[in-house]
N, CA, C and O atoms as a GROMACS GRO file, in nm:
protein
  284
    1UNK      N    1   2.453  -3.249   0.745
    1UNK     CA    2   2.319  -3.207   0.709
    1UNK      C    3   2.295  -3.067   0.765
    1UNK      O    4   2.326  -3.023   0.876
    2UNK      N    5   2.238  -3.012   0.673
    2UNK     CA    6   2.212  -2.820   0.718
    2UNK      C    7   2.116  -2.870   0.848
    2UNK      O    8   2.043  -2.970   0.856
    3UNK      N    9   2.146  -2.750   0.961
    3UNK     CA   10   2.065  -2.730   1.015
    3UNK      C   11   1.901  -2.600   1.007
    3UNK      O   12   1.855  -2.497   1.058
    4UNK      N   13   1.884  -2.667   0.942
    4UNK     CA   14   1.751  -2.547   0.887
    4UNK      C   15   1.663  -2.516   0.990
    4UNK      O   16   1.612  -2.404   0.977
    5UNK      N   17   1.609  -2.618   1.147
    5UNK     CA   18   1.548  -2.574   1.197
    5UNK      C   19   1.628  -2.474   1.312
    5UNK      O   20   1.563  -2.416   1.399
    6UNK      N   21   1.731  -2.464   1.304
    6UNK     CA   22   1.821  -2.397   1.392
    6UNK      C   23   1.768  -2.234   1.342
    6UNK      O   24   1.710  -2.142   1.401
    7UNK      N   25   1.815  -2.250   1.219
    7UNK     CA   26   1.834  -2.127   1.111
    7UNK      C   27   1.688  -2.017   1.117
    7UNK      O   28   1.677  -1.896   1.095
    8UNK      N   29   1.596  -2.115   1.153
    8UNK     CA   30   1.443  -2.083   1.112
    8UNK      C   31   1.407  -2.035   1.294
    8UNK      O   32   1.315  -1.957   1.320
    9UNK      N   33   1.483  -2.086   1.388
    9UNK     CA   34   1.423  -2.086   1.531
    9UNK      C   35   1.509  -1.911   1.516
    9UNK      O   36   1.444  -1.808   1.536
   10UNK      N   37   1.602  -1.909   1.493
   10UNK     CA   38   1.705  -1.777   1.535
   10UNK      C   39   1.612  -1.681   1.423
   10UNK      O   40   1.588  -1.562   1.448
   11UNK      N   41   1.580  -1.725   1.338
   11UNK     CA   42   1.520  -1.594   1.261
   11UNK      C   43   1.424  -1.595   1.277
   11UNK      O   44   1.392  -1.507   1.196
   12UNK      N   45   1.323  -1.628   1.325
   12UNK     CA   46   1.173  -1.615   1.427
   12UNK      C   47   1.207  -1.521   1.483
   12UNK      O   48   1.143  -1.418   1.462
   13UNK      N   49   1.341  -1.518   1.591
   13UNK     CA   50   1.300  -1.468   1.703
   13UNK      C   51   1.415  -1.298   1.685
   13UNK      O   52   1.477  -1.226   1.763
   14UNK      N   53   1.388  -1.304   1.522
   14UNK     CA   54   1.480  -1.195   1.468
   14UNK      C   55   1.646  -1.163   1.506
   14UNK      O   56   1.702  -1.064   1.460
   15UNK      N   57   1.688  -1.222   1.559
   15UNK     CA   58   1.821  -1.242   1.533
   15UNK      C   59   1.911  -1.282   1.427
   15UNK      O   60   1.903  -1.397   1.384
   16UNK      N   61   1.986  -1.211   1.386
   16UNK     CA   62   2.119  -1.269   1.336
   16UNK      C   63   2.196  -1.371   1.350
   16UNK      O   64   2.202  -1.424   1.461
   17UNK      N   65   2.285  -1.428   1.228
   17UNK     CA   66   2.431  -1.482   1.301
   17UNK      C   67   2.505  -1.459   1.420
   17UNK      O   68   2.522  -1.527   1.521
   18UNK      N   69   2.555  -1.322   1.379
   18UNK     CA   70   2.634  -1.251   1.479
   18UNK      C   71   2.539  -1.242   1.635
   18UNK      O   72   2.595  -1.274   1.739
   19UNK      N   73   2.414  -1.203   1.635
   19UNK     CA   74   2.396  -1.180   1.759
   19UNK      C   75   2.319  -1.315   1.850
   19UNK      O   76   2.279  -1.315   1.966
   20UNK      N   77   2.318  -1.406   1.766
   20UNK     CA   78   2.290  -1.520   1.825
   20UNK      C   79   2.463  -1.604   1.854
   20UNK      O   80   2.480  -1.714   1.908
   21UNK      N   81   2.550  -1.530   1.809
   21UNK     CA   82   2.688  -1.555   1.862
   21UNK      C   83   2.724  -1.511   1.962
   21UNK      O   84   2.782  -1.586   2.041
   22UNK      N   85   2.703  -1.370   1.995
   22UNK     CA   86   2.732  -1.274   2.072
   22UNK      C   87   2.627  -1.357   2.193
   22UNK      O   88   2.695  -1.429   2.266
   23UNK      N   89   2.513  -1.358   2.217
   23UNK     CA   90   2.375  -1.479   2.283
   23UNK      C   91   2.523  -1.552   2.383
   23UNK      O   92   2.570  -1.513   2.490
   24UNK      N   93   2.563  -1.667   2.296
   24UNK     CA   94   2.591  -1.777   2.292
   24UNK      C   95   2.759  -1.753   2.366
   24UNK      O   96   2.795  -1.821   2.462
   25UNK      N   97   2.822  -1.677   2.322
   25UNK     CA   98   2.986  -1.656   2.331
   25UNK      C   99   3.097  -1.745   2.273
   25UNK      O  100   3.196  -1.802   2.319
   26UNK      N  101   3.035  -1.731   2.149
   26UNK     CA  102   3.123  -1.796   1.998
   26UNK      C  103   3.101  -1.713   1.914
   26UNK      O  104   3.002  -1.640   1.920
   27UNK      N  105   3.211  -1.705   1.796
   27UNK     CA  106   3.203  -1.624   1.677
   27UNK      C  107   3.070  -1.659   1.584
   27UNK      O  108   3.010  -1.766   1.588
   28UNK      N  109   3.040  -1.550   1.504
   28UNK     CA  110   2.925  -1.583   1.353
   28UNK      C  111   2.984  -1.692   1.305
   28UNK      O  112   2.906  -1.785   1.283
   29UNK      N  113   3.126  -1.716   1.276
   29UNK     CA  114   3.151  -1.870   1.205
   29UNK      C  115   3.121  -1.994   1.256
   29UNK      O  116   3.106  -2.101   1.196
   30UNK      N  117   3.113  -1.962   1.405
   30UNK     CA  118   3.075  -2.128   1.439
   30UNK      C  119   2.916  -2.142   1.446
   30UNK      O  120   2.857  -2.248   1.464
   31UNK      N  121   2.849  -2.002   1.429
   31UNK     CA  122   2.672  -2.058   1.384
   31UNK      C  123   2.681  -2.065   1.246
   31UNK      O  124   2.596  -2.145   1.206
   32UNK      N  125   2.734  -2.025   1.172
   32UNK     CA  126   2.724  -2.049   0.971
   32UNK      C  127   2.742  -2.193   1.013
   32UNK      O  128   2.645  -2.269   1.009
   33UNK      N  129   2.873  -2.238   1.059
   33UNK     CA  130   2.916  -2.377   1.058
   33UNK      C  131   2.845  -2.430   1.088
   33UNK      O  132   2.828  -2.526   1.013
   34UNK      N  133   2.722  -2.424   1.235
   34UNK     CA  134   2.628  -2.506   1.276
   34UNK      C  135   2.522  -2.534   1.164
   34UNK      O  136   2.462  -2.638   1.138
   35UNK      N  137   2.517  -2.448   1.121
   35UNK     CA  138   2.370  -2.385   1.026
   35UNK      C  139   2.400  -2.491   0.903
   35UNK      O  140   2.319  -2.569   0.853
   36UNK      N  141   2.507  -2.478   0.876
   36UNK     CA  142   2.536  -2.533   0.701
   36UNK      C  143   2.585  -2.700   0.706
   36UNK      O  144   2.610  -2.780   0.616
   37UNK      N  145   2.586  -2.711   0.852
   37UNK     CA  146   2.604  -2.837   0.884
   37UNK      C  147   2.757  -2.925   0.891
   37UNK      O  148   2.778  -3.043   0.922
   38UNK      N  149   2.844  -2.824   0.853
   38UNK     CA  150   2.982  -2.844   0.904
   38UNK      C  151   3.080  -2.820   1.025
   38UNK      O  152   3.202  -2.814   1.026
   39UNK      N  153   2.988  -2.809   1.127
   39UNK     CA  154   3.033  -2.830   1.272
   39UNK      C  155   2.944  -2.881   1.387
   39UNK      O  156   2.880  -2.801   1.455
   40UNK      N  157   2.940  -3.018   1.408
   40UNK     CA  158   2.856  -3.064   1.494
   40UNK      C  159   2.885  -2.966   1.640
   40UNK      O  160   3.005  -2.942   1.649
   41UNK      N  161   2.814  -2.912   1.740
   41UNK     CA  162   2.846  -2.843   1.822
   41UNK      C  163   2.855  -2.931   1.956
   41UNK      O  164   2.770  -3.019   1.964
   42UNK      N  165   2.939  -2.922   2.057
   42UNK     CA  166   2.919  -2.944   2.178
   42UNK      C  167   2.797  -2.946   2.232
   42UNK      O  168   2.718  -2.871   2.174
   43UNK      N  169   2.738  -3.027   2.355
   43UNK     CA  170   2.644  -3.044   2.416
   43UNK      C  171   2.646  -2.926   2.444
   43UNK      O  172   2.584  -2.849   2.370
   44UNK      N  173   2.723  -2.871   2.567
   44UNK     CA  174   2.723  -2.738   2.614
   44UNK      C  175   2.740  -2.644   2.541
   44UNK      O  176   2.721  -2.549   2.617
   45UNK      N  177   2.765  -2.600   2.433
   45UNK     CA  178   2.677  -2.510   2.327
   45UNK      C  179   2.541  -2.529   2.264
   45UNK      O  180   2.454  -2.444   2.283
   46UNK      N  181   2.515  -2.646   2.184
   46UNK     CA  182   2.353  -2.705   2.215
   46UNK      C  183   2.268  -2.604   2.292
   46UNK      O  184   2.206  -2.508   2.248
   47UNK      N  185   2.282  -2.651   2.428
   47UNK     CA  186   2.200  -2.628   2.561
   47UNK      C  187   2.193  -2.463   2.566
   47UNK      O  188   2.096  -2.397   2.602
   48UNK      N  189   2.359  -2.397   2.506
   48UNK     CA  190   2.325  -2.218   2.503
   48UNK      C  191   2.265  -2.228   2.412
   48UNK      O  192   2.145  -2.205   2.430
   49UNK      N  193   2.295  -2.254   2.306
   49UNK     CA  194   2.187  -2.234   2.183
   49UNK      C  195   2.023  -2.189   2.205
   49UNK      O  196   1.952  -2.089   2.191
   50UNK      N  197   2.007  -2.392   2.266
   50UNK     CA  198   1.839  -2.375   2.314
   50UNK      C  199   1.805  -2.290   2.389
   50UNK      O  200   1.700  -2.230   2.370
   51UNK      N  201   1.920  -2.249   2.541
   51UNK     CA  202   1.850  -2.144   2.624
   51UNK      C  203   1.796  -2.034   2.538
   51UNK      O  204   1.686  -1.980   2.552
   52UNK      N  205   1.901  -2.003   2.430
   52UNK     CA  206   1.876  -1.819   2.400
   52UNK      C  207   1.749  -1.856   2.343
   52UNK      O  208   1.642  -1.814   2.388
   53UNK      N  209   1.759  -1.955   2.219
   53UNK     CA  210   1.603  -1.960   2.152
   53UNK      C  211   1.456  -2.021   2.210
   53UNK      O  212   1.345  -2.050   2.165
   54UNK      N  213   1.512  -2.022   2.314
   54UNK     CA  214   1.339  -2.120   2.382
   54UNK      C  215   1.323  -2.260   2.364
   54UNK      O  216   1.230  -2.329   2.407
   55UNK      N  217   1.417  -2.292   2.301
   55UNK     CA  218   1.399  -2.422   2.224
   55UNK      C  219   1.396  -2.510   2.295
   55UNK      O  220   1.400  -2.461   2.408
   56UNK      N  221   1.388  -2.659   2.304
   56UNK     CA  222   1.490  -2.784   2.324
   56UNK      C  223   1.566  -2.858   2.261
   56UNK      O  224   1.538  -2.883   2.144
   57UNK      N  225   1.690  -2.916   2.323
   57UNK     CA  226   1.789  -3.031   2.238
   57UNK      C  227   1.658  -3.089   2.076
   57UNK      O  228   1.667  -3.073   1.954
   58UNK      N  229   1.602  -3.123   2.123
   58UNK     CA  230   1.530  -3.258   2.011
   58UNK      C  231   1.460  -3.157   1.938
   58UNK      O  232   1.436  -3.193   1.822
   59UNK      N  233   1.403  -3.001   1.977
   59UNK     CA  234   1.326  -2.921   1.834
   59UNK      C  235   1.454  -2.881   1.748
   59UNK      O  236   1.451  -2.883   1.624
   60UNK      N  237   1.554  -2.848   1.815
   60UNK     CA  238   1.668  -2.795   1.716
   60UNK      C  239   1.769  -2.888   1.690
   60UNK      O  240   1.848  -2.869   1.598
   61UNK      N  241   1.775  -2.992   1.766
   61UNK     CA  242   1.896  -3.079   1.676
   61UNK      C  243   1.869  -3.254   1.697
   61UNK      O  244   1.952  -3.341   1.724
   62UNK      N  245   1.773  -3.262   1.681
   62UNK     CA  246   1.719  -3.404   1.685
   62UNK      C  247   1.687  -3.420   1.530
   62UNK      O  248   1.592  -3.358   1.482
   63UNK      N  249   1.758  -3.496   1.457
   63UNK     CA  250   1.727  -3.557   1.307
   63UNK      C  251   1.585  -3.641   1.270
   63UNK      O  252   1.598  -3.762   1.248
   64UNK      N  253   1.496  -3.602   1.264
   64UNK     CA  254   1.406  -3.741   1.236
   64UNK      C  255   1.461  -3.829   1.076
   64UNK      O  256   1.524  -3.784   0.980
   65UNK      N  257   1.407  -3.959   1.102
   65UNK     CA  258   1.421  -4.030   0.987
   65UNK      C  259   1.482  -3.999   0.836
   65UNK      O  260   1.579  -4.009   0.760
   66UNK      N  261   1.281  -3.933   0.862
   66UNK     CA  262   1.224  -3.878   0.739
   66UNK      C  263   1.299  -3.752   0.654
   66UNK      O  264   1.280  -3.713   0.539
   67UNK      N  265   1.398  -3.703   0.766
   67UNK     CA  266   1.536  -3.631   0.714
   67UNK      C  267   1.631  -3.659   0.625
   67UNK      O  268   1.656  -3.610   0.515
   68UNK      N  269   1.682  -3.750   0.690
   68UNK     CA  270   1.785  -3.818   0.628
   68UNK      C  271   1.810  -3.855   0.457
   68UNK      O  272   1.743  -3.931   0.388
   69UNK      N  273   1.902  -3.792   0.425
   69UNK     CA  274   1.978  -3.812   0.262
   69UNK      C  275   1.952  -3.985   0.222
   69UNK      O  276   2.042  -4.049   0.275
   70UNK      N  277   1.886  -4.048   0.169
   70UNK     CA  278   1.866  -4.164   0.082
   70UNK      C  279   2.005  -4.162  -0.007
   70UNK      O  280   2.045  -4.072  -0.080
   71UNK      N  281   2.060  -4.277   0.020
   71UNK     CA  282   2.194  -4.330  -0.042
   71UNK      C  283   2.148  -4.376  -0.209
   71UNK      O  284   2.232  -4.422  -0.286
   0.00000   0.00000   0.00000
């Protein structure tokens, strides 16, 4: 599942791919990957993630329900 609120927290706070990589100390491919939902990330990336954006674990990667793809 895309991560859209990831996508939407990093471009609030006007950043890029790349420099929310550069943030973090992983390449632009492993935030596309986070973003598009083809790389679940480590806790301990998570947690850089949230530091750079202000965030917490559950605003940026907590799924509610009401998310979820209907089979």
């Amino acid at each position: 599942m895309k991560n859209l609120k990831l996508k939407a927290a990093r471009a609030a706070m006007g950043l890029s791919q790349q420099g929310l990589a550069e943030l973090c100390g992983v390449s632009r491919q492993t935030i596309v990957a986070i973003e598009k939902g083809d790389y679940n990330p480590t806790i301990n990336l998570c947690r850089q993630i949230c530091r750079v954006l202000g965030k917490t674990l559950d605003e940026l990667f907590w799924e509610d329900e009401q998310e979820e793809p209907e089979d």
